[in-house]
C-alpha positions, 0 to 999 in steps of 0.5 A: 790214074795209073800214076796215082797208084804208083805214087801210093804204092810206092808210100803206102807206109807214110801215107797209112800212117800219115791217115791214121794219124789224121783218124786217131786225132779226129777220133780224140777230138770227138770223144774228149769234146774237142779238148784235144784240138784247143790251141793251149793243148796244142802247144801242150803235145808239142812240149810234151812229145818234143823229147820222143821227136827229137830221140826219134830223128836220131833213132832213125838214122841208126835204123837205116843202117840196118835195123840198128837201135840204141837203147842207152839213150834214156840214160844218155838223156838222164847222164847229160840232165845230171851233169849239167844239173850238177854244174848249173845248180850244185856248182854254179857254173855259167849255164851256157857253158853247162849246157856246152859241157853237156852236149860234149858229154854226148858227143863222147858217149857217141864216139865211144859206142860208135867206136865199139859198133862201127870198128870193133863190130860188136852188134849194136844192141849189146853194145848200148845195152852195155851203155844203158846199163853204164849211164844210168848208173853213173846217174845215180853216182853222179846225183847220189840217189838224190834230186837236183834243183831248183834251175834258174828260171832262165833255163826254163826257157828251152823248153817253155819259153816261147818267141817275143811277138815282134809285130804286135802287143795283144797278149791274146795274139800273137801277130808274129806267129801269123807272119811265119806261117805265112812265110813258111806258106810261101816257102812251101808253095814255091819249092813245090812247084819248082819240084814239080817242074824239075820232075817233069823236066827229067821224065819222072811221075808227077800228081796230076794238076787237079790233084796237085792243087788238092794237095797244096791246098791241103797242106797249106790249110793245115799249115795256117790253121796250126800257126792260127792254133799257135797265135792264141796261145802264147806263140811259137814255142821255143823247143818248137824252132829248134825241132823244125830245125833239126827236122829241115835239117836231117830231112836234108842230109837223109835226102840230099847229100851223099852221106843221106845216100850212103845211110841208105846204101848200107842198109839196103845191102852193107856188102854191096855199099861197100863194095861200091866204095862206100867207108861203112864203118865211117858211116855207121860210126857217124850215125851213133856218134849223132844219136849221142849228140841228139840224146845230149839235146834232148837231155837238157830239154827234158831237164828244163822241162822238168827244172830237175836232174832226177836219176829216174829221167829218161825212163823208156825213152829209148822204146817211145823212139824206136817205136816212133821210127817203126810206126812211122815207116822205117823197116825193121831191117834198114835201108827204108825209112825217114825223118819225117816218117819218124815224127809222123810215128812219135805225134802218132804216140803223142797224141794217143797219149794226150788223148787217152790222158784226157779221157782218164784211161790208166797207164797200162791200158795205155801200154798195152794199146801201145804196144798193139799199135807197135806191133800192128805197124812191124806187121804191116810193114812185114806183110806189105813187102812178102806181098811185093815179092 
């Protein structure tokens, strides 16, 4: 038992956030009638919450430098969306390499604020609330104050697009997306309990069997009822292969690789990590130069969702990204944090949204609750570790 109330403890953050999101979803279902829950508005969440997901994964890394944010990404997003918007549309250019341009046009925009951050040390909150203020402007040189489109229809299928059902031809169920959960069932099933094994090979605390059980049971559970969800309602979104990637991918890096470690180091204690021969300014530099590449991702998957470049794209996109990292774990001052933690905290925020839309609650009763959330999630945070002292 004793184990068990380490395991918490030592979680308690992602676990009560991963509760709450589990009770806000149930509570939703019921009050709109179970229209929450329906596999078409299933998908929908995943569409409509893909951008703050994305933006999210990238804002953690900058937070577990330190507590670090990045408030220009709204306007990176809105800056990549005109670009490519203007290329694509207005000039006709080829939109794979519109979309190459674009992701370029990121990349440089992380180097530039990464520089300033990482080697000139100018704190980071200025530095890309200089830069919101830049990109957004030259949003609205590049766009003229106007609105471009209309985009070819095949642009649309970044963000709406779904994958061809290889295994079947019932328009009504897709067979592919069965499969995958199945596979993915697999996966998971098998490098768990290779992890269980490793842990009790090398001493470390592990669940009890019976829970153990419990818990794989559960995720499988849910794991096949949402690819269930997804096979009756077109299949597996596109936007949705290219977050699990991301999501597989950064969890990867934050967790088993040194460069994962040394995020972490320099946020626990940036004099200590550099005194134990880590490149800090590298490091921090890396982590901005990313946020500007997933702030150009998500640029083109906003604007393909849109099918515009529109001057007002990204509006407050910054603010749904920090507040999912905060919600969903990370620490206010670095070092603690993770990928997955953020996109439990960015769903948190989604499906308060859909939820709230659902039920015709207006837009600032939204903020507000919001807002709470936000500040109920710092508290708990800020209080747990007094507590730990």
């Amino acid at each position: 038992m004793e184990k068990i109330k380490g395991l918490f403890k030592n979680n308690l953050r992602q676990y009560a956030m991963l509760l709450a999101l589990v009770v806000i979803m149930a509570l939703f279902q019921f009050l709109t009638n179970g229209i929450l829950l329906k596999p078409q508005n299933v998908t929908n969440l995943i569409l409509q919450n893909s951008y703050v997901i994305i933006l999210a994964i990238g804002m953690v890394l900058c937070i577990l430098t330190g507590g670090n944010i990045d408030l220009s990404v709204g306007s990176v997003v809105a800056i990549v969306g005109a670009i490519t918007g203007t290329l694509i549309v207005t000039m006709k250019v080829n939109m794979v390499l519109a979309i190459v341009v674009g992701l370029l046009v990121g990349l440089v925009i992380g180097i530039w604020q990464g520089f300033w951050i990482a080697y000139v040390r100018i704190p980071a909150f200025i530095v890309t609330l200089a830069g919101m203020l830049l990109f957004r402007g030259l949003t609205l040189i590049v766009l003229q104050g106007k609105t471009i489109s209309p985009f070819p229809k095949s642009f649309l299928t970044i963000s709406g697009g779904f994958v061809k059902d290889f295994l079947g031809n019932n328009p009504k169920f897709n067979v592919t997306t069965i499969g995958v959960a199945v596979i993915i069932s697999l996966i998971y099933l098998v490098l768990e309990v290779k992890k269980r094994a490793s842990k009790k090979k090398y001493g470390f605390d592990v669940l009890p069997v019976p829970f153990f059980i419990v818990q794989i049971v559960v995720i499988l559970f849910v794991l096949n009822l949402f690819g269930y969800w997804l096979a009756t309602y077109k299949g597996i979104p596109i936007v949705l292969v290219i977050l699990a990637v991301l999501i597989i991918g950064y969890s990867f890096i934050t967790t088993k690789t040194t460069l994962g470690r040394h995020i972490y180091a320099i946020g626990g204690n940036e004099k200590a990590a550099k005194l134990s021969g880590v490149n800090t300014n590298k490091v921090l530099f890396l982590a901005y130069v990313n946020m500007g590449v997933l702030a150009a991702v998500t640029g083109i998957v906003f604007t393909s969702r849109l099918m515009a470049a529109t001057p007002t794209a990204g509006n407050n996109f910054e603010l749904d990204a920090i507040a999912a990292c905060f919600i969903g774990g990370a620490s206010a001052t670095g070092g603690v944090g993770t990928v997955v933690g953020a996109i439990i905290g960015a769903l948190v925020m989604g499906v308060l949204n859909n939820g709230m839309s659902i039920l015709g609650v207006g837009s600032d009763v939204q903020m507000a609750i919001k807002g709470c959330v936000l500040l109920a999630a710092v508290a708990f945070d800020i209080i747990s570790k007094n507590k730990a002292r």
